[in-house]
KOLKE-742055 format. One record per residue (C-alpha): residue number from 1; x negated, y, z. Coordinates in pm, 1 decimal. Last residue first. Example, Ala and Ser with C-alpha at 12.3 -4.5 7.8 and 13.67 -1.06 7.14 Angstrom:
BEGIN
@seq->2; px->-1367.0; py->-106.0; pz->714.0;
@seq->1; px->-1230.0; py->-450.0; pz->780.0;
REM end
This chain:
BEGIN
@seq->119; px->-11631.6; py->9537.7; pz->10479.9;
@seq->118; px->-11458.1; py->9682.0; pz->10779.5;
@seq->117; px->-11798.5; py->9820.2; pz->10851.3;
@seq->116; px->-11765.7; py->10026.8; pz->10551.7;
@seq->115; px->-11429.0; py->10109.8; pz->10576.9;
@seq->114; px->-11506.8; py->10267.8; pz->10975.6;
@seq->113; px->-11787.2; py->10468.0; pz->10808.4;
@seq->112; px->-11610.1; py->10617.5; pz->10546.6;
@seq->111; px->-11354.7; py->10654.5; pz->10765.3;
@seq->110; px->-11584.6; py->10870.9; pz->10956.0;
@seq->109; px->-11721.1; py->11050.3; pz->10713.1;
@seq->108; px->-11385.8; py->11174.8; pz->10625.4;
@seq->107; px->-11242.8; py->11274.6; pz->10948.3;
@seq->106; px->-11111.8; py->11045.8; pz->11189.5;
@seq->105; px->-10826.0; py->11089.2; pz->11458.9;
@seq->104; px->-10909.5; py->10876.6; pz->11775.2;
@seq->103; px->-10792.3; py->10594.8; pz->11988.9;
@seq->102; px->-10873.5; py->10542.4; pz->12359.1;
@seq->101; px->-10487.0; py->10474.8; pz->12319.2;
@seq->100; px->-10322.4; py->10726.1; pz->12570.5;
@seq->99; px->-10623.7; py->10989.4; pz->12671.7;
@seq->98; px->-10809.1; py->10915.8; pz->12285.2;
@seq->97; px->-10494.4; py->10939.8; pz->12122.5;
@seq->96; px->-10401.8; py->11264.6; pz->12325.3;
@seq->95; px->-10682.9; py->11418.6; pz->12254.9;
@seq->94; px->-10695.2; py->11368.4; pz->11861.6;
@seq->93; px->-10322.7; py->11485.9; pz->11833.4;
@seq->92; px->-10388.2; py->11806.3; pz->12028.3;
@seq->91; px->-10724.3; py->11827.2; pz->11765.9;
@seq->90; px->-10424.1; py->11810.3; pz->11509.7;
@seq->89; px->-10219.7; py->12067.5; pz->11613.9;
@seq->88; px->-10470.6; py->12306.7; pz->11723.2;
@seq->87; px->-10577.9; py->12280.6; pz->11326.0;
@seq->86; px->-10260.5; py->12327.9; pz->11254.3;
@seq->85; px->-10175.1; py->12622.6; pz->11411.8;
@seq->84; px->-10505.2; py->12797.9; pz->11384.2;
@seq->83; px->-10465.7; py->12776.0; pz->11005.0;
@seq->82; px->-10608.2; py->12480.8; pz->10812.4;
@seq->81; px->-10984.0; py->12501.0; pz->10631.1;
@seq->80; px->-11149.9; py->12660.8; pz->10941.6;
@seq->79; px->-11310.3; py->12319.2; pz->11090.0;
@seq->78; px->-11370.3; py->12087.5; pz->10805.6;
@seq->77; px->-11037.6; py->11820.4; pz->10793.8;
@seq->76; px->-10918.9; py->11572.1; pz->11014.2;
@seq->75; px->-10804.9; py->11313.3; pz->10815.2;
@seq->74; px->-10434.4; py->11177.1; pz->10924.8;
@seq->73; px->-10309.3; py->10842.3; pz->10800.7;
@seq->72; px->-10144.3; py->10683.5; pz->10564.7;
@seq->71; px->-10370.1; py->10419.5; pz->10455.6;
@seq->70; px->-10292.6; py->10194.9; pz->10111.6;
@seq->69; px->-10495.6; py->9870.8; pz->10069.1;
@seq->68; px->-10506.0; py->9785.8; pz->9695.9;
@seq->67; px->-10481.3; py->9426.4; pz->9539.8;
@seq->66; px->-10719.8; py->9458.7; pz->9203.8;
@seq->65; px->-10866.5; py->9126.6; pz->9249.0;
@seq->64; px->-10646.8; py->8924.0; pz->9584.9;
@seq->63; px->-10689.6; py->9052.8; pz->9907.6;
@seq->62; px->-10527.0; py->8820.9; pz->10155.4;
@seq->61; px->-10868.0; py->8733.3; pz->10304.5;
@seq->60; px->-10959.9; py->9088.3; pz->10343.5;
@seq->59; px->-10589.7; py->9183.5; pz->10569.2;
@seq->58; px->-10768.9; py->9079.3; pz->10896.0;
@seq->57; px->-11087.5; py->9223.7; pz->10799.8;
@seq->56; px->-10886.8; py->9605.5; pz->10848.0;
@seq->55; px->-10706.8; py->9528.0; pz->11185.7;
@seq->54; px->-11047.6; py->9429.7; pz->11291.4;
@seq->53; px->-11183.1; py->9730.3; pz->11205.2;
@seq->52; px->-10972.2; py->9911.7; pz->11359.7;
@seq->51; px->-10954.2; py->9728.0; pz->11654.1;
@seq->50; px->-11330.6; py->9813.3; pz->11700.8;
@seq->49; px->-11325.6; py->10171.5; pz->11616.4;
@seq->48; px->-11085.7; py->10257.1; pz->11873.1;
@seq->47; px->-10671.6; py->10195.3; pz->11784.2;
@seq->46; px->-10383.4; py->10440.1; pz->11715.9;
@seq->45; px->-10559.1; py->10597.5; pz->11445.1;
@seq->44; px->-10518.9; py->10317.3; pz->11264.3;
@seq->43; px->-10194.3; py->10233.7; pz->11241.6;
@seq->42; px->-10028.0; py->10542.4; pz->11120.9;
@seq->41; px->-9909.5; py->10398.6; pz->10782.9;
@seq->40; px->-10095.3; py->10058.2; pz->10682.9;
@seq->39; px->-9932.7; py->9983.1; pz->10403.2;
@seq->38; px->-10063.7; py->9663.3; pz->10176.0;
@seq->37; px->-10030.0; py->9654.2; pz->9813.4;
@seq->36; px->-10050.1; py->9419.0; pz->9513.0;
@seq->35; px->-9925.5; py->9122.8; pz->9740.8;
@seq->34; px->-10135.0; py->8815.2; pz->9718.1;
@seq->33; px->-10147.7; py->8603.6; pz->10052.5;
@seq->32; px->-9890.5; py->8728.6; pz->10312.9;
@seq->31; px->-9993.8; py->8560.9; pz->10626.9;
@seq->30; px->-10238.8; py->8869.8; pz->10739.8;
@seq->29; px->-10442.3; py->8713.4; pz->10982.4;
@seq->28; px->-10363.9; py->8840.0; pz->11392.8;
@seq->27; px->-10433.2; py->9173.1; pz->11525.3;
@seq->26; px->-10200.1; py->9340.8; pz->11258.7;
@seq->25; px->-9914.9; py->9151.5; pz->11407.7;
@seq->24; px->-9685.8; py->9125.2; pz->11143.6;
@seq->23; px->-9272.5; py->9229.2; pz->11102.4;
@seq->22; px->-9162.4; py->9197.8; pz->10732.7;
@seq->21; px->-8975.8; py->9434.8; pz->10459.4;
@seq->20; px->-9072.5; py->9281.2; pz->10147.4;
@seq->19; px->-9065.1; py->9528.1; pz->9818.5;
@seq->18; px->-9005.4; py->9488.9; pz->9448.9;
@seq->17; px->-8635.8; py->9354.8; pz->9451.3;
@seq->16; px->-8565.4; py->9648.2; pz->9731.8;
@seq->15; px->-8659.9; py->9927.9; pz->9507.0;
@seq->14; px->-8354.0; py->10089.4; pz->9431.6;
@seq->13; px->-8176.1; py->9952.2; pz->9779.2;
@seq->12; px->-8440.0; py->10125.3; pz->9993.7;
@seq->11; px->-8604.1; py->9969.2; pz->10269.0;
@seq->10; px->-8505.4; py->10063.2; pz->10582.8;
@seq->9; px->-8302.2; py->9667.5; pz->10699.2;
@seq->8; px->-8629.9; py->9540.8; pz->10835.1;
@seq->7; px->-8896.9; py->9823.2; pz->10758.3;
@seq->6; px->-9183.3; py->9657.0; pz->11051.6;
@seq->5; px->-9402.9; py->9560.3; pz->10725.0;
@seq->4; px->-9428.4; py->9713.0; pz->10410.0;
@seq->3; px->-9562.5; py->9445.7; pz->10125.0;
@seq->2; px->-9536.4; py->9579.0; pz->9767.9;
@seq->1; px->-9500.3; py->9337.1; pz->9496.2;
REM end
């Protein structure tokens, strides 16, 4: 089973025996015990470190072996890999989630980081 939450009536007819649409607070226990997957798409970079990471331990005790948490998110990537375009893009991104959300976009090492506390 795949667990989306906030979908309500968007979830596709040709996979809707498979998937559960549902509405959670991310801040609170994840109630669904056992699903295979868990979606978190652009969630975290809307919160500091610290919500983060709680939003993270707050789906651990629904993990079951071999569950998988999926994270659609942005990574920032090495300066100079991306055209100017993009790369303005996403540092605009980064600045205005730390101005509206004291938020932030992550690179690599730093989800590393954030998954590791998470742990």
């Amino acid at each position: 089973m795949l667990l989306l939450t906030g979908l309500g009536a968007r979830v596709p007819a040709d996979v809707a025996a498979r998937v559960t649409g549902m509405a959670h607070d991310f801040l609170t226990p994840q109630p669904v015990h056992g699903a295979d997957v868990y979606l978190l798409r652009w969630i975290l970079h809307d919160w500091s470190d610290t919500y983060a990471v709680k939003i993270l331990r707050n789906l651990t005790p629904a993990l079951t072996p071999g569950a998988r948490v999926v994270v659609n998110d942005i990574c920032i990537p090495e300066p100079g890999v991306l055209g100017p375009k993009a790369e303005r893009d996403i540092w605009y991104m980064d600045i205005s989630m730390k101005a509206f959300n004291s938020a932030c976009e992550r690179d690599a090492e730093t989800w590393k980081a954030l998954f590791t506390e998470a742990e």
